[in-house]
MARVOKOL-681449 format. One record per atom (N, C-alpha, C): residue number from 1; atom name; x, y, z; residue in three letters. Coordinates in Angstrom, 1 decimal. Example, Ala and Ser with C-alpha at 12.3 -4.5 7.8 and 13.67 -1.06 7.14 Angstrom:
<rs>
pos  site  c1  c2  c3  code
1  N  13.2  -5.7  7.8  ALA $
1  CA  12.3  -4.5  7.8  ALA $
1  C  13.2  -3.3  7.8  ALA $
2  N  12.8  -2.2  7.1  SER $
2  CA  13.7  -1.1  7.1  SER $
2  C  12.9  0.0  7.9  SER $
</rs>
This chain:
<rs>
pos  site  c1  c2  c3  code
1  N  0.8  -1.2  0.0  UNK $
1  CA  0.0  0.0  0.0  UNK $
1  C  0.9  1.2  0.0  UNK $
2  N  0.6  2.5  -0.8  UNK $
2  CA  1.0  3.5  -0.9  UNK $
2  C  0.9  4.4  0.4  UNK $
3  N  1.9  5.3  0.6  UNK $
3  CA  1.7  5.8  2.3  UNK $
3  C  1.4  7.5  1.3  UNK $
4  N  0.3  7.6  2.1  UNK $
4  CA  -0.2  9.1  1.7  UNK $
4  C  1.1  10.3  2.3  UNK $
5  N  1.2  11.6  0.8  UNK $
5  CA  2.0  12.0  1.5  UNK $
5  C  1.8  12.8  2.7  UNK $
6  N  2.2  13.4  4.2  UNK $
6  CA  1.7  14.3  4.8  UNK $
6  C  2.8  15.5  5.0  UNK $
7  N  2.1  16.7  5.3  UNK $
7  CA  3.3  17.9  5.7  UNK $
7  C  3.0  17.9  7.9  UNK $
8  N  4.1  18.3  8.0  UNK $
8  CA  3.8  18.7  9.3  UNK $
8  C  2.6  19.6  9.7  UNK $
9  N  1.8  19.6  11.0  UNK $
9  CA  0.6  20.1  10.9  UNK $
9  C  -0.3  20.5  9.9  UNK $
10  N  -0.3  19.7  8.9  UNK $
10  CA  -1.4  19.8  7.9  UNK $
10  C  -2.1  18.1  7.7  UNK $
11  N  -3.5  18.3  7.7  UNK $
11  CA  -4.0  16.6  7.7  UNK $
11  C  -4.0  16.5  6.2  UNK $
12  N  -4.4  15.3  5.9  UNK $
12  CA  -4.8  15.2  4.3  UNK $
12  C  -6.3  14.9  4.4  UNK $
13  N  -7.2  14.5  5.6  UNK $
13  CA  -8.5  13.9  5.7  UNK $
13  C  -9.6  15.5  5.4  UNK $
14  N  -10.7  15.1  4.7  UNK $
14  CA  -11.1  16.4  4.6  UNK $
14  C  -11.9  16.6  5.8  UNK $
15  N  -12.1  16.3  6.7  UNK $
15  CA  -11.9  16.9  8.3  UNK $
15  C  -10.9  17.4  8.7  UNK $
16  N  -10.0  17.0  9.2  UNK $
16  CA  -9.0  18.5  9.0  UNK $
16  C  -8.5  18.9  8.4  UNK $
17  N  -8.6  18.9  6.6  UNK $
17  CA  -8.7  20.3  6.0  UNK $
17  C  -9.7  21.4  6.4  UNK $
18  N  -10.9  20.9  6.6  UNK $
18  CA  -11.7  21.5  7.4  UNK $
18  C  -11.5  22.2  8.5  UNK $
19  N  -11.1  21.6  9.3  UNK $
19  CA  -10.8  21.9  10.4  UNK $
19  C  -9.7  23.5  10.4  UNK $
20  N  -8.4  22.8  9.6  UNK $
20  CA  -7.5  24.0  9.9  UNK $
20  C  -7.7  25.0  8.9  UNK $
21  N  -8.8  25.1  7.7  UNK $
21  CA  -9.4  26.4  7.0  UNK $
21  C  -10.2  27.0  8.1  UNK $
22  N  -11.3  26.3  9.1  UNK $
22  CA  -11.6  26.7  10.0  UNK $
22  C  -10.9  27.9  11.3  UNK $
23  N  -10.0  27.2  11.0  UNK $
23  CA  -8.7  28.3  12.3  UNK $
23  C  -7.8  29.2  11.4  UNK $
24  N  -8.0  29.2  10.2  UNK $
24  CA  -7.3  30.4  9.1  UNK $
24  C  -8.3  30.8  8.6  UNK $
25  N  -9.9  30.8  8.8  UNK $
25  CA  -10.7  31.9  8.8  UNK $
25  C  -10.7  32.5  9.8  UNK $
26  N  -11.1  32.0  11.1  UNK $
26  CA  -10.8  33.2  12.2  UNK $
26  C  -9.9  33.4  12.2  UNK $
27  N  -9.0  32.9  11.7  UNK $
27  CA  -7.4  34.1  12.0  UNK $
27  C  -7.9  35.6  11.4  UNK $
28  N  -7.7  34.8  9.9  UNK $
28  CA  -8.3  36.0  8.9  UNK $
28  C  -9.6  37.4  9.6  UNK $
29  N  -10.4  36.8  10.3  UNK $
29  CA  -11.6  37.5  10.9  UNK $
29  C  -10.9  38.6  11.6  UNK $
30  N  -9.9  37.8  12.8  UNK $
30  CA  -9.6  38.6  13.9  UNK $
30  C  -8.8  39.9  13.9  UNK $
31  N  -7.7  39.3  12.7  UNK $
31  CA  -6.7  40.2  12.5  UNK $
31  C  -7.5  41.8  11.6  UNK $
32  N  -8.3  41.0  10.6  UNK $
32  CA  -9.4  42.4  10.2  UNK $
32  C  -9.7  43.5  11.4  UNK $
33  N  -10.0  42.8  12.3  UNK $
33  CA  -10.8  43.3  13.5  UNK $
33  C  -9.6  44.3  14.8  UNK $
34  N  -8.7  43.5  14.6  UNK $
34  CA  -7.4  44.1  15.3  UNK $
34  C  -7.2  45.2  13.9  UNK $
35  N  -6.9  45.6  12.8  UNK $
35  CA  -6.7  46.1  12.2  UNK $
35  C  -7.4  47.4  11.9  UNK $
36  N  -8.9  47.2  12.2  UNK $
36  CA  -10.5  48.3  12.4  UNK $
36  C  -9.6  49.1  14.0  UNK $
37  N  -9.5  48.2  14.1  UNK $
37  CA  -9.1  48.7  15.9  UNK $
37  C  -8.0  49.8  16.1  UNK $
38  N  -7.3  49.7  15.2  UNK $
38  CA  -5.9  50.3  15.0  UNK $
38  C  -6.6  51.7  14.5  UNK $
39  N  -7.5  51.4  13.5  UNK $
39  CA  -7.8  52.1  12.3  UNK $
39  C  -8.2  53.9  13.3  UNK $
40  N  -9.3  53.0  13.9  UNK $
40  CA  -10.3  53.4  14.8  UNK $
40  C  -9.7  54.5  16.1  UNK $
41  N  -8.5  54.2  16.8  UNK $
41  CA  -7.4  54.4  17.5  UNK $
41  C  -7.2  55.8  16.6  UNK $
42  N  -6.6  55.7  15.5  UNK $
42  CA  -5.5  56.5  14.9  UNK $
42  C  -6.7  57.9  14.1  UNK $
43  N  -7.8  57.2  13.9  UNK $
43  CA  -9.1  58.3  13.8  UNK $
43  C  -9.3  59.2  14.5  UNK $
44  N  -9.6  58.6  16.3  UNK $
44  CA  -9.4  59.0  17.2  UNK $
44  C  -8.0  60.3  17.1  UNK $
45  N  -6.9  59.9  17.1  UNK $
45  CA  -5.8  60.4  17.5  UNK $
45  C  -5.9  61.7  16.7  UNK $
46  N  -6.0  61.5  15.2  UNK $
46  CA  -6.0  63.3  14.6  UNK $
46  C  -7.1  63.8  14.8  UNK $
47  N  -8.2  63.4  15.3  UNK $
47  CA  -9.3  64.3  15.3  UNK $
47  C  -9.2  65.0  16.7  UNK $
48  N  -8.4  64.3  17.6  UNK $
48  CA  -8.0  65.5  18.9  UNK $
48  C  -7.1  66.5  18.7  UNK $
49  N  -5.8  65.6  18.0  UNK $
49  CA  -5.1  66.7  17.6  UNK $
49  C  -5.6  67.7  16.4  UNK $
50  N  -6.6  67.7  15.8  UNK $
50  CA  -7.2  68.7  14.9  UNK $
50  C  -8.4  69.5  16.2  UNK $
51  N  -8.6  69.1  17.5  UNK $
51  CA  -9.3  69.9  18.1  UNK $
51  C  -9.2  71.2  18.1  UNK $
52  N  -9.9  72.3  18.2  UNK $
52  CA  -9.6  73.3  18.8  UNK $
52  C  -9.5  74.1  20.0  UNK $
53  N  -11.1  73.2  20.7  UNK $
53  CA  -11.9  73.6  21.6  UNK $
53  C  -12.1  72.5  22.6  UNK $
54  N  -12.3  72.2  23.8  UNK $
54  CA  -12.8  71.4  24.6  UNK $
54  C  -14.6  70.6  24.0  UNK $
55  N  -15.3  71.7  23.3  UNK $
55  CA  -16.5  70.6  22.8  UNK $
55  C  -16.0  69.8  21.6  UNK $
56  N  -14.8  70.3  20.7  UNK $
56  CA  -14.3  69.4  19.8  UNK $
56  C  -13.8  68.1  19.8  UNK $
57  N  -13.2  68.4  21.3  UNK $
57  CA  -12.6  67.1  21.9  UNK $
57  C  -13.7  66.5  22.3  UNK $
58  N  -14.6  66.5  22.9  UNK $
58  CA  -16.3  65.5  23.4  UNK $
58  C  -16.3  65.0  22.5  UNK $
59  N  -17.2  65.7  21.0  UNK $
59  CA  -17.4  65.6  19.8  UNK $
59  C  -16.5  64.5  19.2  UNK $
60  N  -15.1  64.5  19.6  UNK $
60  CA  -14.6  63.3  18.8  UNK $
60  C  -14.7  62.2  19.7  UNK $
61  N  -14.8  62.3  21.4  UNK $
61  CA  -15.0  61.4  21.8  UNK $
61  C  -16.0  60.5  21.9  UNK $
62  N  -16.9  61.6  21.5  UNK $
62  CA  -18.5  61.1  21.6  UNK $
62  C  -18.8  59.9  19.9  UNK $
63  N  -17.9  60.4  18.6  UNK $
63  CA  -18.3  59.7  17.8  UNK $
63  C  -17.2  58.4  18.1  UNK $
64  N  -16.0  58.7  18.9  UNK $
64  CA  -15.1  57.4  18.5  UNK $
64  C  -16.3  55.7  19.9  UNK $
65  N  -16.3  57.2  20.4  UNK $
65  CA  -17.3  55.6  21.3  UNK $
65  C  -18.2  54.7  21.0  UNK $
66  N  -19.2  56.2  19.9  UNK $
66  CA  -20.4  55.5  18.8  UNK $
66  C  -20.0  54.3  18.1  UNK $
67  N  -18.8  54.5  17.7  UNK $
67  CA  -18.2  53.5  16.7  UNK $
67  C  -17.3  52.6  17.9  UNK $
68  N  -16.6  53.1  18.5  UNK $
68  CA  -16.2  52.0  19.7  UNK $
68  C  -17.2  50.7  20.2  UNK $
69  N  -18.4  51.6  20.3  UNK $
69  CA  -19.8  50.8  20.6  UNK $
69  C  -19.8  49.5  19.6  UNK $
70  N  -20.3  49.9  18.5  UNK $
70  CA  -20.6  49.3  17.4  UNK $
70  C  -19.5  48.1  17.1  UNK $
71  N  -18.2  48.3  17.3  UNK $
71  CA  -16.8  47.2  17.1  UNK $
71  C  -17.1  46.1  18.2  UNK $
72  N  -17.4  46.8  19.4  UNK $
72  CA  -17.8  45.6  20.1  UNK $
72  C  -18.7  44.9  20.0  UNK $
73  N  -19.7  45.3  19.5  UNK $
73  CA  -21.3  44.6  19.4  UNK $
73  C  -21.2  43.8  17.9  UNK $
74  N  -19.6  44.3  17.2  UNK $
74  CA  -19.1  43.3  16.2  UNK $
74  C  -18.3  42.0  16.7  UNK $
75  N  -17.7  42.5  17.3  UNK $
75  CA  -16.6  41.8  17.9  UNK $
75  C  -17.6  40.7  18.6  UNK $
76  N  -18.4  40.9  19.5  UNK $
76  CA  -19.2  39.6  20.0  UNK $
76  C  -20.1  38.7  19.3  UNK $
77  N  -20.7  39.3  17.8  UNK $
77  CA  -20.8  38.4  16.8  UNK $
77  C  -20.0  37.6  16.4  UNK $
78  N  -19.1  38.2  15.9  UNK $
78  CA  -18.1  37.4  15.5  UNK $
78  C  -17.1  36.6  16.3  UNK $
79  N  -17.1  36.3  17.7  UNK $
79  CA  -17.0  35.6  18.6  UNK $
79  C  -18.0  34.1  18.5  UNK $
80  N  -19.1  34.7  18.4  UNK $
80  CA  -20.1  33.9  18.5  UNK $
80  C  -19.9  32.5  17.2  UNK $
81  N  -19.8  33.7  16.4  UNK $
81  CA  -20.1  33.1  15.0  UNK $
81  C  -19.1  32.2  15.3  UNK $
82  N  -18.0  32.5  15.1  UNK $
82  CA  -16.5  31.8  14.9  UNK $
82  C  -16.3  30.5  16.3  UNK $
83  N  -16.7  30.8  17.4  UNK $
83  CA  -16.7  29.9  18.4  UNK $
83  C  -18.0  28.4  18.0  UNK $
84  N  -19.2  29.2  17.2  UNK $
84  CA  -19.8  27.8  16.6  UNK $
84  C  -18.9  27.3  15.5  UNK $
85  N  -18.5  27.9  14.7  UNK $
85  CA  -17.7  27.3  13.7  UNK $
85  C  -16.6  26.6  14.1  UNK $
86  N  -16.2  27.1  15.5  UNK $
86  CA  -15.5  25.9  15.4  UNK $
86  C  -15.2  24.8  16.5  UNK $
87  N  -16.7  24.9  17.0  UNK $
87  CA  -16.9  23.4  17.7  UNK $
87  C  -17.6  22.3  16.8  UNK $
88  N  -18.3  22.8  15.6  UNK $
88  CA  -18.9  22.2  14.5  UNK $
88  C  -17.5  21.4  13.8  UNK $
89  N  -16.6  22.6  13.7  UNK $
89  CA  -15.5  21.7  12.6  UNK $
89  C  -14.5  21.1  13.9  UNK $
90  N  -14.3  21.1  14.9  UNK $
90  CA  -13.6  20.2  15.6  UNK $
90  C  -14.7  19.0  16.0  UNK $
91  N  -15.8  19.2  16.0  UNK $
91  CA  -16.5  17.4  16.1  UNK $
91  C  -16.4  16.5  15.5  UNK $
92  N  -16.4  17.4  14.0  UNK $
92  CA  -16.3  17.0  13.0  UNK $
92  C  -15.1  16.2  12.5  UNK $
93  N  -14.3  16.9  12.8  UNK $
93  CA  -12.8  16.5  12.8  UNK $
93  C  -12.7  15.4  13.5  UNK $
94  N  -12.8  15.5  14.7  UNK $
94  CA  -12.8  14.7  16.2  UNK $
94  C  -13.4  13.1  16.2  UNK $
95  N  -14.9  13.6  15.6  UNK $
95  CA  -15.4  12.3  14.5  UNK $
95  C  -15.3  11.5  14.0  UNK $
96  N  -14.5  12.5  12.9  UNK $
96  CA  -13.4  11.4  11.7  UNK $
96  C  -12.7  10.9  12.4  UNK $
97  N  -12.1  11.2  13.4  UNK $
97  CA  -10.9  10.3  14.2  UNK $
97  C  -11.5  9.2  14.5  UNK $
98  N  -12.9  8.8  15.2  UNK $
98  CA  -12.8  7.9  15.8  UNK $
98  C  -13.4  6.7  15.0  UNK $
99  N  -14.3  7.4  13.7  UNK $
99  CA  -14.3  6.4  12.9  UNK $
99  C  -13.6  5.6  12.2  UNK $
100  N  -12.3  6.2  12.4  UNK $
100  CA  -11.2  5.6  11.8  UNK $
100  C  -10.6  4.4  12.6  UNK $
101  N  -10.7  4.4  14.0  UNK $
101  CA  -10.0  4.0  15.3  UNK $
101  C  -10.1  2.3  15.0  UNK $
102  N  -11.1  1.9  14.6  UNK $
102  CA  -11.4  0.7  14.0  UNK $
102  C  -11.0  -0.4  12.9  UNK $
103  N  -10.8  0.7  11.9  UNK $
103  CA  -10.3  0.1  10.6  UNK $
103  C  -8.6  -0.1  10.3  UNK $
104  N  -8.1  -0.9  9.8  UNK $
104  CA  -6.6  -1.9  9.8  UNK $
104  C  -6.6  -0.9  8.2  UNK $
105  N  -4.8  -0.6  8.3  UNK $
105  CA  -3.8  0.0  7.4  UNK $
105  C  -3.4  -1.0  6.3  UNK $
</rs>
């Protein structure tokens, strides 16, 4: 019998291909989201330094929180989302294991 080839940490079973596309989409999610965050930060930062006035500065505080608000109320979707996605694809994975546990090479 031919021996499938494998790389380190990568399966060949399409459960964990599954699986580890699963953990390189949330990567991909997170890092978006760290990167809004930065964005968001540095929005903040000129619009004080473009202050003039003490209501200018509120004014930017008051919008960066609006939107601070709203990252978070993203951010726990996409928590959500990504934490089912990936107990779905680790059962799944986890699954294929054990159906395998049985069968001779």
């Amino acid at each position: 019998m031919a021996k499938e080839e494998t790389r380190p940490g990568r399966s060949t079973s399409p459960a964990g291909s599954e699986f580890f596309n699963t953990l390189q989409e949330m990567r991909r999610d997170w890092m978006a989201r760290a990167t809004a965050e930065i964005e968001l930060s540095l929005k903040l930062s000129k619009k004080l330094e473009a202050a003039d006035s003490v209501p200018d500065a509120v004014t930017a505080y008051q919008e960066w929180l609006n939107e601070e608000m709203g990252a978070r109320a993203e951010d726990a979707r996409l928590l959500m989302s990504n934490g089912q996605k990936f107990t779905d694809a680790t059962s799944r994975y986890l699954s294929s294991g054990w159906r395998n546990v049985g069968t001779t090479t």
